[in-house]
N, C-alpha and C positions, 0 to 999 in steps of 0.2 A: 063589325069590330075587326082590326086589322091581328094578322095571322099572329105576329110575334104578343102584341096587347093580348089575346088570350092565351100565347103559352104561358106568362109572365105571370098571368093569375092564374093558370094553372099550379104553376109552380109556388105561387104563396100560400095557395089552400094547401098543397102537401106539404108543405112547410111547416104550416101549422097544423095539421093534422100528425106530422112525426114528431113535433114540438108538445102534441097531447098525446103519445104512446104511454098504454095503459102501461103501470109501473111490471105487471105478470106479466105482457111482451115480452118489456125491455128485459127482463130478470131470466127470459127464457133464452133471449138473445145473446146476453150478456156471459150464460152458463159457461161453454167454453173455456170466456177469458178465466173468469171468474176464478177456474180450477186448474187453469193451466200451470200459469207461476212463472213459468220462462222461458221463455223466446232468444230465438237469437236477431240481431242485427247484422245486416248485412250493406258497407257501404264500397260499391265495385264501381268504376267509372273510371277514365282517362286520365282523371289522376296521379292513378298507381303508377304511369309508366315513368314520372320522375319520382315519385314519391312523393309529394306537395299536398298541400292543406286544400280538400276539396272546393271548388269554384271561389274560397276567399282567399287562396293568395292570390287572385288578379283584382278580384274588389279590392283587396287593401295595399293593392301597391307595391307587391312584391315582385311581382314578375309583367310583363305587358299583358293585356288579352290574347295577344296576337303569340305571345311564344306559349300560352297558356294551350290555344289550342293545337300548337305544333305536335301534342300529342296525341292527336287523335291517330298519326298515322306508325306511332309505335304500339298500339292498342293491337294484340292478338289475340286472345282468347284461346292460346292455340292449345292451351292442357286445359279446356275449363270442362270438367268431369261435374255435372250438377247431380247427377245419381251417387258419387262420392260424398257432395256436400250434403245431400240429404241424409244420407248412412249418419254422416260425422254428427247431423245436428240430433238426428233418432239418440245416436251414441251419449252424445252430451246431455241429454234427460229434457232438453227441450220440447215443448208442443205447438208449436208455430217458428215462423223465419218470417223477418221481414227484406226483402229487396231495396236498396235503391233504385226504381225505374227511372227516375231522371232529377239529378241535383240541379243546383242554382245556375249549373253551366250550363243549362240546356240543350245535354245529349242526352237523348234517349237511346236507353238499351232494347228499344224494339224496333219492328218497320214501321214507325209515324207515317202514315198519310199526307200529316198536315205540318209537314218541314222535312229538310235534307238535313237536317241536325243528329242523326242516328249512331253508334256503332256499323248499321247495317248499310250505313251509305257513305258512310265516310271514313270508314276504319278498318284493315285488317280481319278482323273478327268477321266482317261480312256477313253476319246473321243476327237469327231474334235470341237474344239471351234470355228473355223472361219466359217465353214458354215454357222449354226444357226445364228451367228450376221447378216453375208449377207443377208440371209432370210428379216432377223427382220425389216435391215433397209432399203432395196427394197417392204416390205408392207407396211412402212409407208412414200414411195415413193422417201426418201432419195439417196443421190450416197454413194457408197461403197468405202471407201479410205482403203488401207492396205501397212503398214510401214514393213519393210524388210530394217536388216541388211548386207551391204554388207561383215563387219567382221565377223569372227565366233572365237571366240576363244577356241573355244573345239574341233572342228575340227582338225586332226590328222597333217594334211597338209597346217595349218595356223599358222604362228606362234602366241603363245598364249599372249606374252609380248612383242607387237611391239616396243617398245623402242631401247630392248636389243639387241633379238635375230634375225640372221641371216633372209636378205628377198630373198623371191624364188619369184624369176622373170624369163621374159626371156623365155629360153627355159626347165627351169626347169621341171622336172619330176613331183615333189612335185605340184609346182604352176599351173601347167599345169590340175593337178588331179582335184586342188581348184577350179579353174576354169570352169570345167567342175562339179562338184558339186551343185557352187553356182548358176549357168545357169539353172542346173537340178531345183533347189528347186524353180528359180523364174517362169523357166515353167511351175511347180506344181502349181501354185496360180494362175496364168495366166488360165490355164486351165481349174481347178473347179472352183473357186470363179468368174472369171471373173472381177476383180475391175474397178472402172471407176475412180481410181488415185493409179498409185505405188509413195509410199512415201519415198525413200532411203535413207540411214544412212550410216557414215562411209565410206566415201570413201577416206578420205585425206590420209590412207595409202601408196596409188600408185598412179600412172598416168593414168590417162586416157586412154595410150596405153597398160599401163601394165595391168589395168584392162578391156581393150578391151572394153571399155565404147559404143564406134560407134557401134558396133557389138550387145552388150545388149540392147541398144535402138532402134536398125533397128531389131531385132527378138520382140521385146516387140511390137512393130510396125505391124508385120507381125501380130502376135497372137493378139490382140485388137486395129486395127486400131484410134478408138475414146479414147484412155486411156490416161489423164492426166499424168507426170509425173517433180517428182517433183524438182532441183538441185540440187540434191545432186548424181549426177552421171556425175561427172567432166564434167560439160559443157554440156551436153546432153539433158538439164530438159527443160520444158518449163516456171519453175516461179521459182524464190528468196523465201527463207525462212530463213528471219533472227529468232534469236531465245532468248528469255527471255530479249529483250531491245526492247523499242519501238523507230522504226526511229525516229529522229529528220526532216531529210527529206526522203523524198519518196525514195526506195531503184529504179536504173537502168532501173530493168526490168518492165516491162509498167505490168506483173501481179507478184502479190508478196502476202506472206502470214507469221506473225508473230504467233509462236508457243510460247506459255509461258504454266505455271502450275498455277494450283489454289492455292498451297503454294510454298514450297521451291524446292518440290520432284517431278520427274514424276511419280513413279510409288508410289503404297502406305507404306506410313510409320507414323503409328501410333504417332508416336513422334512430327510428324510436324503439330505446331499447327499452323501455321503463316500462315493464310489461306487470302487473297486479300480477301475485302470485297464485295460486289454485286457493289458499287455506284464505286471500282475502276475498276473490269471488262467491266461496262460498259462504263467510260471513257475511258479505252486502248482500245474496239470496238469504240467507235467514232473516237480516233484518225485514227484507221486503215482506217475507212468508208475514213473518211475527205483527206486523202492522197491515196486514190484508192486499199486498198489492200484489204484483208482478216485476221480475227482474228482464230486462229486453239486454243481453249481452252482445255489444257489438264488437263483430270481426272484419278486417280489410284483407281481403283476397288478391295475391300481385296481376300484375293486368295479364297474366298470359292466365289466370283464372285459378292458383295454385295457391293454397290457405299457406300460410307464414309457420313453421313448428313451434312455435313459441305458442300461436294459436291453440293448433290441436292442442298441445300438450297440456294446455287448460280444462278446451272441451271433453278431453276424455278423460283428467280427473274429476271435473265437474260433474259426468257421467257417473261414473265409479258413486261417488258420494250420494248423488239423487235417484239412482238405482237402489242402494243399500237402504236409505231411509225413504222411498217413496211414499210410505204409509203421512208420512209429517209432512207431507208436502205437497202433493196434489191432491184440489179438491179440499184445501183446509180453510180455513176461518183466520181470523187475527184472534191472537191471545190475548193474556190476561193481562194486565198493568202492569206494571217493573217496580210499582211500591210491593206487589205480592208476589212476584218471584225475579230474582236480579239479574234480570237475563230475558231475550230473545225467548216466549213462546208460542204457538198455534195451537189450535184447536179442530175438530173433525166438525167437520158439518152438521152434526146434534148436537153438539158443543157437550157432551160428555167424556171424550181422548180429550186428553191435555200432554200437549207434546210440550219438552222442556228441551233446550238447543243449551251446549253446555262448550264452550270452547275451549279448547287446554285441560291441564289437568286441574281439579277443583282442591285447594287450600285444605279442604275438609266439608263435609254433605253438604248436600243442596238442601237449601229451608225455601219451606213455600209458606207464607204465611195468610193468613186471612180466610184460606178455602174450607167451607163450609159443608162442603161433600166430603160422605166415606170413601175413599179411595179402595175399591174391589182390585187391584192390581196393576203393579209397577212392575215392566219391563225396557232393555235397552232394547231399541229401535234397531231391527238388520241384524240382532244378535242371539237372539230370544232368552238372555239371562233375565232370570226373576230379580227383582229387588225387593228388598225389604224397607217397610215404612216404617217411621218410628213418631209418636205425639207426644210432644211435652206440653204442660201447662193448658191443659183443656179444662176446665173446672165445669162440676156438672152443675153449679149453680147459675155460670155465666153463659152466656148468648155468644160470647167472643170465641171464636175456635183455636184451640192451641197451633202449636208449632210445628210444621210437619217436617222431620228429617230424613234424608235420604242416601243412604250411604253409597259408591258408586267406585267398582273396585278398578282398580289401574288399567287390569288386564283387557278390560270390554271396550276402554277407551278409541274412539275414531283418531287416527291422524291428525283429522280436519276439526271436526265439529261434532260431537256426541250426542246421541238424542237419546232423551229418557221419557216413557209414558207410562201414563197413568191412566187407569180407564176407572170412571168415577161411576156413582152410583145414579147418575141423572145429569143433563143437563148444569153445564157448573155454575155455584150458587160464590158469591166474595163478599164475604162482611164487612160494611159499612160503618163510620159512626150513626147513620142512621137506622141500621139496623137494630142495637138495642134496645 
């Protein structure tokens, strides 16, 4: 049997074999995420030095390829402080970062082996960017996320305008090379960095057979058995990531994580001032809390490697807030329905805390209706004022639980977003029409 025909089934036994991970693995694996809540995104690349829309304003026509990458030689890196950027993300209440290692343009921010396409070979900056962050954000005890394109459109052997131009599948000579490339570069990261989440891009080009997806995930497997990974590897991932819309409802997969930008743009561009305020980032993290996911907040850093103030000045209210209410937020559960309380809640991991998120000031008490547990004590979250509960309409003949009011004085109020808990007598029970 020829050498590659038995890697190839090597690689579909682990395939399937990580395709049957017992669900206590995955659940121990997934722990972590699970409790994290929020990440930051990081999209850094040659971009930044005109400010332009990363590797698609030359797919779509905007600028040449050719003046696209004239900027590889304004790229410096020359203030890029990643022990700062770790501090800021610590700061900001996040527990993970993810990197750009290499977008659609295919520059990589490390020393590739397997192409002169680098920062470190072609750019000012003259070095590996991704170590140093790895460092930065494993002392400040953080997980390491790092984002890898599965396209490359500078690559000789990819086509560079999928729309148009002919695809090498199959048994292609060409595709076959790519393929063996792209495998090469994710081994490169795998092996120095070590990350504890690959975050993948671009794969709606091919199929999942075409891009040997089983294959890439059972070697990713082999080389870092505990590694998060994320969907965007046709089917392969272990979590959902919807991106710049917040679910209405909870996405499928039991872990998920919405990706947005602090303005319009991932990566940076001066231009864009339309920057989300602190009071709605941290409404889109509640919503995420309240439905069980994760929020991946992305920042663009200018290419000499210096965060934007508009940036900071999110992260460290963002901080402020998820500092004060830590208790609601890391480590929680998705709440209860919105027919029983109108509003954004979470849960503790015994599902007996019932955190209520209260934005603005309230008209008059918060009603919770339907809960079927005694409620042992209500207090404001970050504040430690007591609150008093009040039941109306409990009838001791009826199964239905009255009305629970909450009265919630001006003075306790958050800025941003107020949190009210309640620690219940068990486990929270919500009455049902079937429950009668």
């Amino acid at each position: 049997m020829k050498l590659r025909t038995m890697l190839l089934l090597f690689l579909c036994v682990a395939a399937l074999a990580a395709a049957q991970e017992p669900d206590s693995v995955k659940e121990r694996r997934m722990q972590w995420f699970a409790d994290a809540k929020l990440g930051i995104f990081i999209h850094w690349g040659i971009y930044a030095v005109n400010g332009i829309d990363e590797s698609w304003s030359f797919y779509n026509g905007l600028l040449t390829y050719e003046d696209y990458m004239k900027q590889l030689t304004g790229f410096t890196a020359s203030r890029y402080d990643p022990a700062a950027w770790a501090r800021l993300i610590t700061e900001s209440g996040a527990r993970y970062a993810v990197l750009t290692s290499k977008h659609h343009d295919g520059v990589a921010l490390w020393d590739t082996r397997l192409s002169d396409l680098s920062v470190v070979k072609k750019t000012p900056a003259a070095r590996d960017l991704i170590g140093p962050f790895c460092d930065a954000l494993r002392a400040q005890g953080l997980k390491v996320g790092l984002y890898f394109s599965h396209l490359d459109w500078s690559h000789p052997d990819y086509p560079h305008f999928t729309r148009t131009e002919d695809r090498y599948v199959g048994d292609s000579v060409r595709w076959n090379r790519f393929l063996e490339f792209h495998s090469g570069q994710i081994g490169e990261i795998a092996a120095r960095y070590r990350p504890d989440l690959f975050w993948f891009d671009g794969d709606w080009d091919y199929s999942a057979a075409e891009w040997r997806a089983g294959e890439m995930r059972a070697q990713i497997t082999k080389w870092l058995p505990r590694a998060i990974v994320n969907s965007r590897i046709n089917g392969y991932g272990d979590y959902d990531t919807p991106e710049q819309g917040v679910p209405i409802t909870p996405p499928q997969s039991r872990w998920w994580e919405l990706c947005i930008t602090t303005n319009d743009s991932w990566g940076y561009q001066g231009n864009d001032r339309n920057y989300k305020t602190p009071n709605q980032i941290i409404r889109i993290l509640v919503d995420c809390v309240s439905m069980g996911g994760n929020l991946l907040l992305d920042i663009g850093p200018k290419e000499d490697g210096t965060i934007p103030p508009e940036q900071v000045n999110i992260l460290q209210e963002l901080g402020r807030w998820t500092r004060k209410h830590r208790e609601a937020v890391y480590g929680t559960r998705a709440g209860i329905p919105k027919d029983y309380f109108y509003g954004p809640s979470a849960l503790s991991k015994d599902r007996s805390t019932l955190f209520l998120f209260v934005d603005g000031q309230p008209a008059g008490p918060l009603l919770i209706k339907g809960l079927k547990n005694r409620i042992n004590r209500a207090w404001v979250v970050g504040n430690g004022t007591k609150l008093e509960t009040k039941i109306l309409m409990r009838q001791y003949w009826s199964r239905i639980p009255g009305l629970v009011y909450i009265d919630v004085p001006r003075q306790v109020l958050d800025p941003q977003v107020t949190v009210i808990a309640l620690l219940l007598d068990g486990p929270v029970e919500l009455y049902t029409d079937k429950s009668n």
